[in-house]
C-alpha positions as CSV (number, residue, x, y, z in Angstrom):
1,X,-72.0,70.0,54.4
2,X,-69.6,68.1,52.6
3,X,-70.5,66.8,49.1
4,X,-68.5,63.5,49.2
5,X,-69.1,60.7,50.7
6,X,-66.0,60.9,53.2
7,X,-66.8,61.2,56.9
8,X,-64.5,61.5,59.6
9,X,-61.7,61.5,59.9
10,X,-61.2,60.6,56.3
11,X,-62.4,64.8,55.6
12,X,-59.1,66.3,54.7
13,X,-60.1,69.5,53.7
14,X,-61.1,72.1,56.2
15,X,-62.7,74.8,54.1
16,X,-62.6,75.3,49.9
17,X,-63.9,77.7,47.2
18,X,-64.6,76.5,43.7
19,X,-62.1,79.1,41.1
20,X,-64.0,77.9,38.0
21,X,-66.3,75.1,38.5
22,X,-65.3,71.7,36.6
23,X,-61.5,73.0,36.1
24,X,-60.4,74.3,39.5
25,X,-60.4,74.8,43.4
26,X,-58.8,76.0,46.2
27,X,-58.3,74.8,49.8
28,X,-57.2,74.7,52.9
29,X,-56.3,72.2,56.0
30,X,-55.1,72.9,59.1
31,X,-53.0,69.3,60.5
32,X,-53.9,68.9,64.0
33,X,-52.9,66.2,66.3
34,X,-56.4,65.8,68.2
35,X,-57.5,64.2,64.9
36,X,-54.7,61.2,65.0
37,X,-52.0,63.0,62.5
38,X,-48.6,64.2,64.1
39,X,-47.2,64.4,60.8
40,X,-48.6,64.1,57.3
41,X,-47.2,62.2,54.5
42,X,-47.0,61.6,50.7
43,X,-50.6,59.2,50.9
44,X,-52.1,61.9,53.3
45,X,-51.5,64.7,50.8
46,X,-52.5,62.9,47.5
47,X,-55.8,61.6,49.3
48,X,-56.8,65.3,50.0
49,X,-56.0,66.7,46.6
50,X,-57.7,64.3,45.4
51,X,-60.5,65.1,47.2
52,X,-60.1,69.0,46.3
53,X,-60.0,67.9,42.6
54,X,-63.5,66.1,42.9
55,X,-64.9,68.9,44.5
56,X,-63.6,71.0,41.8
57,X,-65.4,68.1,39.4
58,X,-68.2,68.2,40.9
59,X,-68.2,64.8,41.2
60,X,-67.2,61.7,43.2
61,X,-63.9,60.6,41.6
62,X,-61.3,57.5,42.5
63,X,-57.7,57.7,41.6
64,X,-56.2,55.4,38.8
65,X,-52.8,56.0,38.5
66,X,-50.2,58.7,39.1
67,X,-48.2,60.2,36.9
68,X,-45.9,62.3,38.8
69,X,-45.8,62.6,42.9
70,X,-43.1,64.7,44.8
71,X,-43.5,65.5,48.6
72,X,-40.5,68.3,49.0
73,X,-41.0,67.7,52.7
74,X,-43.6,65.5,55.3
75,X,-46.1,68.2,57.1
76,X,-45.9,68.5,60.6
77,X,-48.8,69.2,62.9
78,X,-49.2,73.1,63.8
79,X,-49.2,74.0,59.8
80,X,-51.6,75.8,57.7
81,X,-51.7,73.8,54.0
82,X,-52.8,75.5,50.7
83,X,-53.9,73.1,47.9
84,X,-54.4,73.9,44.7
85,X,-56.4,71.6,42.2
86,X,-57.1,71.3,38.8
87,X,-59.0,69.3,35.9
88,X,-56.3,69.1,32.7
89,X,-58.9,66.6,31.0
90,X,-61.6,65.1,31.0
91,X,-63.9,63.1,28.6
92,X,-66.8,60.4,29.0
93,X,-65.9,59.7,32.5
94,X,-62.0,59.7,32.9
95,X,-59.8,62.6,33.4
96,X,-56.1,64.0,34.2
97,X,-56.0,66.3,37.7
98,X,-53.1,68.1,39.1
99,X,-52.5,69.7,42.4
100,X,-50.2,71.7,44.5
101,X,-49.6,72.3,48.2
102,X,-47.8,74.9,50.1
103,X,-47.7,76.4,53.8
104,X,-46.3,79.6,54.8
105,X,-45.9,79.9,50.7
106,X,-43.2,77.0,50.9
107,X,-44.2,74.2,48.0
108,X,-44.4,71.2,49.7
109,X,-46.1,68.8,47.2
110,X,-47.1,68.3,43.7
111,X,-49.4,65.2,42.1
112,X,-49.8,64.8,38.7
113,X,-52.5,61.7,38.0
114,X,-55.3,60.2,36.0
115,X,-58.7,59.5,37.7
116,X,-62.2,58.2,37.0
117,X,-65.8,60.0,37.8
118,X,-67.9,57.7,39.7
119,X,-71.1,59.2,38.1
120,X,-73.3,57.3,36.3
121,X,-73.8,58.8,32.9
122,X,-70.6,61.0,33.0
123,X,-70.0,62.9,29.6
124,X,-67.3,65.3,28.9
């Protein structure tokens, strides 16, 4: 079960392990055609980092701004992508999250950006 409120095909994560819950997480996503994507870009790739960070959380979070964003390449259907996401800070409901993708240990993406729990009642 999936403990956001996504459903598809908004899901982009396929499977995920929690490194150290509140800080980190790892994932991974296979792109597929049959679900509508040919090729993924920069949007498609910050949505499901994001999503990798809030799992990491533990929390449903929203994105409010973006500090840094580079896609070294779009990501075609056929590949395997490994995301990487971490908490930098967080206190009484806002935060900093970072995350990295790569396939075939290629980087292909960085996001750098500032987000805010949904939680009621969110303390650091």
């Amino acid at each position: 079960m999936y403990p956001l409120p996504h459903r598809p095909p908004f899901i982009l994560l396929d499977q995920w392990e929690i490194v150290e819950p509140g800080y980190k997480a790892r994932g991974h996503k296979l792109i597929t055609a049959c679900e509508g994507w040919r090729y993924w870009s920069g949007p498609l790739l910050w949505e499901a980092l994001g999503q990798l960070a809030a799992l990491a959380l533990g929390q449903a979070t929203m994105l409010t701004g973006i500090d840094t964003a580079i896609l070294h390449r779009p990501l075609l259907a056929g590949e395997q992508l490994h995301l990487e996401a971490e908490i930098i800070a967080f206190k009484r409901g806002f935060g900093k999250r970072q995350g990295r993708a790569w396939v075939e240990g290629e980087l292909v993406g960085e996001l750098q950006g500032s987000f805010v729990s949904l939680e009621r009642g969110t303390k650091a």
